[in-house]
C-alpha positions as CSV (number, residue, x, y, z in Angstrom):
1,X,-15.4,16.6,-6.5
2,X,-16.9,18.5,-3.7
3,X,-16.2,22.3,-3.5
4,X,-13.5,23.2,-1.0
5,X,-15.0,24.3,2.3
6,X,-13.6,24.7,5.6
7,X,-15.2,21.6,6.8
8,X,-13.3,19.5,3.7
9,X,-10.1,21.6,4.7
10,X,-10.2,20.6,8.4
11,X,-11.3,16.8,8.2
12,X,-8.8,15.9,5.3
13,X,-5.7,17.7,7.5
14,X,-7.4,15.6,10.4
15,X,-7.2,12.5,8.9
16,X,-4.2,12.2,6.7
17,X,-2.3,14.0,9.7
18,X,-3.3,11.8,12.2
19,X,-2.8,8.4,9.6
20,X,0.7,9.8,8.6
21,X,2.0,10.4,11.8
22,X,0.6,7.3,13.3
23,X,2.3,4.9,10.0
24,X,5.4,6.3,10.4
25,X,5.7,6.2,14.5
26,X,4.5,2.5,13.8
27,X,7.3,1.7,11.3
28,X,9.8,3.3,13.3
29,X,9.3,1.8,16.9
30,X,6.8,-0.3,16.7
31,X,4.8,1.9,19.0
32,X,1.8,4.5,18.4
33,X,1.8,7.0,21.2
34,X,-1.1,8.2,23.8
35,X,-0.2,11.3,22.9
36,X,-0.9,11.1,19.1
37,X,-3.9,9.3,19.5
38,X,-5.8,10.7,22.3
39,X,-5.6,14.5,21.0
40,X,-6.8,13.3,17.6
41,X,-10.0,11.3,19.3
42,X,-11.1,14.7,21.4
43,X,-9.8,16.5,17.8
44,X,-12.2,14.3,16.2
45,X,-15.1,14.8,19.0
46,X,-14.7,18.6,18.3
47,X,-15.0,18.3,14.4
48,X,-18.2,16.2,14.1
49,X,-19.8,18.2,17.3
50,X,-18.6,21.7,15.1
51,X,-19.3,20.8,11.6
52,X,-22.3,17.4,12.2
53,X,-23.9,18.6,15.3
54,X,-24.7,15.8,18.1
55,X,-27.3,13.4,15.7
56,X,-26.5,11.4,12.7
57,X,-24.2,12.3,11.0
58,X,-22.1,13.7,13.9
59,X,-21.6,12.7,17.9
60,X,-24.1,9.7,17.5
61,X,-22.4,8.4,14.1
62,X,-19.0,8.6,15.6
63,X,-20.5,6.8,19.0
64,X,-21.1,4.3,16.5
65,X,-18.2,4.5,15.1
66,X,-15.8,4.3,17.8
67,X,-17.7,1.2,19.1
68,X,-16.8,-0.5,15.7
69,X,-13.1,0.6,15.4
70,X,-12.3,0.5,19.0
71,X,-14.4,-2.7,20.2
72,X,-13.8,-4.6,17.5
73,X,-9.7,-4.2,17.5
74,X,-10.1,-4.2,21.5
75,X,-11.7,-7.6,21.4
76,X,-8.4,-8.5,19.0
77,X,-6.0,-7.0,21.6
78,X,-8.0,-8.9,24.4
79,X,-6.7,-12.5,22.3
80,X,-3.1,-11.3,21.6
81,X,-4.1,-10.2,17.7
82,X,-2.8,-6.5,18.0
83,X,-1.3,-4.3,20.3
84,X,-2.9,-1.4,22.4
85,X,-1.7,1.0,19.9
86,X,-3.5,0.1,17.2
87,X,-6.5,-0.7,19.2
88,X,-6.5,3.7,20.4
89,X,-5.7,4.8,16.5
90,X,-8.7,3.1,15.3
91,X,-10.8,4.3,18.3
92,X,-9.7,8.3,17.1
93,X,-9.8,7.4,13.7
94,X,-13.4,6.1,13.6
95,X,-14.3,9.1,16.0
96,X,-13.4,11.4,12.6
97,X,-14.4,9.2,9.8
98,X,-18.0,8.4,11.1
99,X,-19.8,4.1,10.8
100,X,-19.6,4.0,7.4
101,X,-16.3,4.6,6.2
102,X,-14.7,2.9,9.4
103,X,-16.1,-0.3,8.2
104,X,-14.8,0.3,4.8
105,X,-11.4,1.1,6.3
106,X,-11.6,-1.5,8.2
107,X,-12.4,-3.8,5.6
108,X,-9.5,-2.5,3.7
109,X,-6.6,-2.4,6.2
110,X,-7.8,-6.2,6.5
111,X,-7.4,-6.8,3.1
112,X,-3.7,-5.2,2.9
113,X,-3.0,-6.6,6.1
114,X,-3.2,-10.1,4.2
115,X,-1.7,-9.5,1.1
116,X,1.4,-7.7,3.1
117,X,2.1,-10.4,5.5
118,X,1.8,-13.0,2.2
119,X,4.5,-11.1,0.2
120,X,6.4,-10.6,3.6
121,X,6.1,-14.5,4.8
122,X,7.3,-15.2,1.1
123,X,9.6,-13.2,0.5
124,X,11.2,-14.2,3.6
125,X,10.9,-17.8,2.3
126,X,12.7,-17.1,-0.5
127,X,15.6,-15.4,1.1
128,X,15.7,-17.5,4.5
129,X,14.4,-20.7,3.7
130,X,11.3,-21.4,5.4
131,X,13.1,-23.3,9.0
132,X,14.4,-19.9,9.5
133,X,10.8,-18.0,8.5
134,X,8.7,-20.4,11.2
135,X,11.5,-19.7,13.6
136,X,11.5,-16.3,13.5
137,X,7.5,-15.8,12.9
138,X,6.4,-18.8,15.6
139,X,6.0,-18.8,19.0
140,X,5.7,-22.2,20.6
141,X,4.1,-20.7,23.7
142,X,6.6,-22.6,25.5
143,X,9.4,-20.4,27.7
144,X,13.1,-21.2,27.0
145,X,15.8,-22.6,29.3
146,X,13.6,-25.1,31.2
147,X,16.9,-27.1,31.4
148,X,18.0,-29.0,34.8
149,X,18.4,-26.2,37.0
150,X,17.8,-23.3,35.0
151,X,14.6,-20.7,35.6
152,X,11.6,-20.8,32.8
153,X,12.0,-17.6,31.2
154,X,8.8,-16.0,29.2
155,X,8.6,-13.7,26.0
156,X,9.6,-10.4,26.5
157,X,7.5,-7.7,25.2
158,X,10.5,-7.0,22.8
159,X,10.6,-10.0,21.8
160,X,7.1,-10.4,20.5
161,X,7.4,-7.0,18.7
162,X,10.1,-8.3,16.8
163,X,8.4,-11.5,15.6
164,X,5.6,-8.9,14.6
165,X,5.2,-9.2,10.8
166,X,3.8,-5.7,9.7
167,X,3.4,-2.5,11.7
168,X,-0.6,-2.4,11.7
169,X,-0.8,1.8,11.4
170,X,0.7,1.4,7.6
171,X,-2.2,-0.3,6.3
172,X,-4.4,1.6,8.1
173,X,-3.3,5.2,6.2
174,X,-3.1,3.2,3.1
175,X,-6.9,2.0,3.4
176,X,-8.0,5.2,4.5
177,X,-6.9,7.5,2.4
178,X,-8.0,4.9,-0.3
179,X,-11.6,4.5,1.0
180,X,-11.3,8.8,1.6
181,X,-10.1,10.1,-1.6
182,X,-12.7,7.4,-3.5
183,X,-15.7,8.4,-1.4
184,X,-14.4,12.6,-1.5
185,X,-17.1,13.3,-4.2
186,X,-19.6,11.8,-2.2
187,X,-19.2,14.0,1.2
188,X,-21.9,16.2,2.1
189,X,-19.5,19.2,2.3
């Protein structure tokens, strides 16, 4: 393990604070706030310019790294695979964690990101039955009430929030303080 330094001290509080606070706004409204994540991306713009300077590693690797986090989770947003939330933790995320371990968080949030909505999509087979689970997951892309007379009506943000399997921020934290605390005697602190 490296030796504690002010640098370690700084970037772990960083990190974890910004991952914790993020998970648990996510599980509690479905929402991750501007004003969580745009504090920690200039937060993070400080740190690396403070303690990496403005080449590699520092301002260049977290250029890098924001266009992996954010562009790649903007493109998803772009198709309807996330929501704007998500798409600006990543962005102040990657800013702090630098390319390299952004793609291993990435990598990693994808992996618990499949095995949660698998034991989510069976568990609610096994409690629901599985008419109910494709009711409640699915959307036809079709609006309701198209009856004789009646007004098409479309989703509601609400209500595509609600068929939202798993708040993305949660396996997010869980992959990076995976990929942190197994890389931590590695830093070049």
């Amino acid at each position: 393990m490296p030796p504690i330094s002010l640098q370690l001290v700084v970037f772990l509080l960083g990190v974890c604070g910004l991952t914790t606070a993020a998970a648990v706004w996510d599980l509690r409204t479905r929402r991750i706030p501007n004003k969580l994540t745009i504090p920690a991306f200039l937060a993070g713009l400080v740190y690396q310019a403070a303690f990496n300077g403005l080449g590699r590693p520092g301002l260049a690797d977290a250029g890098l790294a924001f266009l992996l986090g954010f562009g790649t989770l903007f493109v998803l947003w772009l198709i309807g695979g996330g929501g704007g939330g998500d798409v600006k933790l990543m962005g102040a995320l990657s800013v702090w964690l630098g390319f390299r371990l952004t793609l291993l968080v990435m990598i990693c949030s994808v992996i618990c990101v499949l095995v949660g909505t698998l034991l989510v999509m069976v568990w609610s087979v096994i409690t629901r039955g599985a008419y109910a689970t494709k009711r409640k997951y699915t959307a036809t892309g079709k609006g309701y009430g198209t009856g004789k007379g009646r007004k098409k009506k479309t989703e509601t943000v609400a209500q595509r929030q609600k068929r939202r399997i798993m708040a993305y921020a949660l396996p997010v934290a869980l992959s990076t303080w995976a990929v942190v605390f197994w890389k931590l005697p590695m830093f070049p602190f």
